[in-house]
Structure formats: structure tokens, C-alpha cells
C-alpha positions in Angstrom: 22.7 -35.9 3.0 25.4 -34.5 5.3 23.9 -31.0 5.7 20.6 -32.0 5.6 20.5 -33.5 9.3 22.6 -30.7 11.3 20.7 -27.8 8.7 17.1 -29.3 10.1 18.0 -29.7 13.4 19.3 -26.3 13.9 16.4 -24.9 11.8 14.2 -26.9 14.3 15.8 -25.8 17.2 17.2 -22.2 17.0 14.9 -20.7 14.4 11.4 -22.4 14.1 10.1 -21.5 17.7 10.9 -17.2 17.5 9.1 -17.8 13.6 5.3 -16.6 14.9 6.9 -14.1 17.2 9.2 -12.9 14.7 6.4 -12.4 12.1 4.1 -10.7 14.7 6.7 -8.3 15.0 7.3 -7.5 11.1 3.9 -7.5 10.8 3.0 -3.9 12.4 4.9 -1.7 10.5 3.9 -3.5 6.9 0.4 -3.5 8.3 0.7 0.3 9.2 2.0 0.9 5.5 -0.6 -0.6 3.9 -2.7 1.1 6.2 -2.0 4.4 5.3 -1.8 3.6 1.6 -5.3 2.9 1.7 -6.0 6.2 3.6 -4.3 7.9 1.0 -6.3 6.8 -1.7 -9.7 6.9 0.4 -8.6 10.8 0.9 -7.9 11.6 -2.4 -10.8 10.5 -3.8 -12.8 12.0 -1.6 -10.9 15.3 -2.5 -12.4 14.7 -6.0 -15.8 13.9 -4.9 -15.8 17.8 -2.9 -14.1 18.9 -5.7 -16.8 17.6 -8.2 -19.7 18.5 -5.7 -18.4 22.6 -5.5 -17.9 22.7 -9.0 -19.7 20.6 -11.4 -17.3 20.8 -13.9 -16.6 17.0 -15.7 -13.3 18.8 -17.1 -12.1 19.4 -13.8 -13.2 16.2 -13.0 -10.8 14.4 -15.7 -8.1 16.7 -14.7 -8.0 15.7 -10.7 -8.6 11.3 -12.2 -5.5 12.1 -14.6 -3.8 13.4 -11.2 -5.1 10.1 -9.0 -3.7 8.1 -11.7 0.2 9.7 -10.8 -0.5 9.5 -7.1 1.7 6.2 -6.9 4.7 8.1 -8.3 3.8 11.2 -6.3 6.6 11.1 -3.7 5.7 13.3 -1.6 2.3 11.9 -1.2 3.8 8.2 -0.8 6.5 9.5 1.5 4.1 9.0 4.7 3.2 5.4 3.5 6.7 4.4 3.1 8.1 6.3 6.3 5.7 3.5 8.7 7.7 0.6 6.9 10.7 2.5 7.7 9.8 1.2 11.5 11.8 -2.5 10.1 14.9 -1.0 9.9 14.8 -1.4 14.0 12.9 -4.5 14.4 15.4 -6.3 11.5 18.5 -5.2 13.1 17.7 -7.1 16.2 16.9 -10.2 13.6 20.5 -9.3 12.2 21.8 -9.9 15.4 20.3 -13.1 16.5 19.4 -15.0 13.0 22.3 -13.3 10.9 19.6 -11.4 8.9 21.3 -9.6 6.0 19.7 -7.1 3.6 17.5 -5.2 5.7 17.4 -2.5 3.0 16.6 -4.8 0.4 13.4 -6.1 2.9 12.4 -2.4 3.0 12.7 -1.7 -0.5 10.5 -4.5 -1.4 8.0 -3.7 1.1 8.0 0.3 -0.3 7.7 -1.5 -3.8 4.6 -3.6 -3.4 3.3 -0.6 -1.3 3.9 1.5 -4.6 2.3 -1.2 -6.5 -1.0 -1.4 -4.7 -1.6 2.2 -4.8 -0.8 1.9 -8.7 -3.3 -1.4 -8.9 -5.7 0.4 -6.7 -5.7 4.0 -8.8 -5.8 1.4 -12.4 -9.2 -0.2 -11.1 -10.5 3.0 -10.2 -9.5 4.4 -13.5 -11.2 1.3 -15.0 -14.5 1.5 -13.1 -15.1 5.1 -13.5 -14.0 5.3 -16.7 -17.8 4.4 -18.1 -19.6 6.7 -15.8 -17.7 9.5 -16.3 -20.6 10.6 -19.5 -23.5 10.0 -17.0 -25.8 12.6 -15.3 -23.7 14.7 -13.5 -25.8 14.3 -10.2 -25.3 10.7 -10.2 -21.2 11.5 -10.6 -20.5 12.1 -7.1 -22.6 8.7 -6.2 -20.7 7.1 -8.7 -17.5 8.1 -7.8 -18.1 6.9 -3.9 -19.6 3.2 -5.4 -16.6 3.2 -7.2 -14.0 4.4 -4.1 -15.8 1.8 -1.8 -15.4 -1.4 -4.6 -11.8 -0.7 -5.0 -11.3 -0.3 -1.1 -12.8 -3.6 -0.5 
């Protein structure tokens, strides 16, 4: 009861009105990861579509999936992804300074994490859509494939 006044009135005063500004601002670099995770993932499945459509081959075709399913733990792939959240670092150390924001790194790290985790979510469901069409008429493959890139990006 002792804290509680002085905590909520400095929370009130000194935090509450830089929140929406605050968020804007940590919101374009997350944004711009996520961003480029999903133009990652559009342009590797598109690779596989060409690929598919010069060579007809279905064994090829389970070869390059197998490969889309290791593209979250692909680091050099990711890297781009995870360099646009690097962008916090900046923004956070000004928030260190004014709000006594500790464990920027930490903020990062989690960010890069659930980036990591929608590219493996995103890579699952296409696994998991394709999965039954992969036996169909090869023509329809490429078609399939696209249906397939488009429902997961949505």
C-alpha cells in the first residue's frame, strides 16, 4: 500500500505518455524483420516452383521441400532477417537512458527467436499442405505449390 501510490503516480506521469511513441518506435525494426522473413520464404518457394517447372523431376522436388524445411536453421539465410531487428540495439539504448531499460540483448534475442519460430511454423504448414499433393499430376504441382505458398503467406 506504501508503493502502490508513488509506483502509479510515477508510472502515470513519467512513463505512460512516451508508451505509444515508444512502441511506434520498436515497432519498425520488428516490423522490417518480420517483413523480410516472409520474403524469404515467398522466395524460396518460388525457387522450387522454377526449379519444379525446368525440371519435372518429383525427386528433385522432395529434395529442395527437405531443404525449405532447414531454412529456419539456415544462418546464413536468416542472417538478413535478424540483421533489421538488429536496428533496436539503437532505439533501446535511448530507452536505457531515459526509462532505465536493461537487457537490450535479451529484447533482441527474443525478437530473433520468434522470428526463427515463424519461419519454422511457416515451413511446417507448408510441409503439411503439400505433403498430400506431392503424388498428383505433375502439371498441377507447380499450381499446387503456389496455392499452397499463398495459404501459408496469408
Amino acid at each position: 500500500a506504501t508503493v502502490s501510490e508513488p509506483a502509479q503516480k510515477c508510472c502515470t506521469e513519467n512513463i505512460q505518455p512516451f508508451l505509444t511513441s515508444i512502441l511506434e518506435e520498436l515497432m519498425g525494426p520488428v516490423s522490417s524483420g518480420f517483413t523480410e522473413i516472409r520474403s524469404l520464404f515467398d522466395k524460396e518457394v518460388n525457387e522450387i516452383i522454377q526449379d519444379f517447372q525446368k525440371t519435372n523431376d518429383i525427386t528433385k522436388l522432395k529434395e529442395n521441400v527437405d531443404q525449405l524445411m532447414n531454412l529456419p536453421f539456415n544462418s546464413v539465410k536468416m542472417e538478413p532477417c535478424y540483421l533489421k531487428v538488429n536496428l533496436l540495439q539503437e532505439l533501446l539504448q535511448d530507452l536505457k537512458s531515459r526509462f532505465k531499460v536493461y537487457h537490450i540483448d535479451f529484447v533482441i534475442q527474443r525478437t530473433q527467436n520468434f522470428m526463427q519460430e515463424l519461419m519454422e511454423n511457416a515451413v511446417y504448414t507448408f510441409e503439411q499442405l503439400f505433403s498430400p499433393s506431392r503424388q498428383a499430376d505433375s502439371a498441377k504441382v507447380a499450381t499446387t505449390i503456389e496455392k499452397v505458398k499463398l495459404r501459408v503467406l496469408k
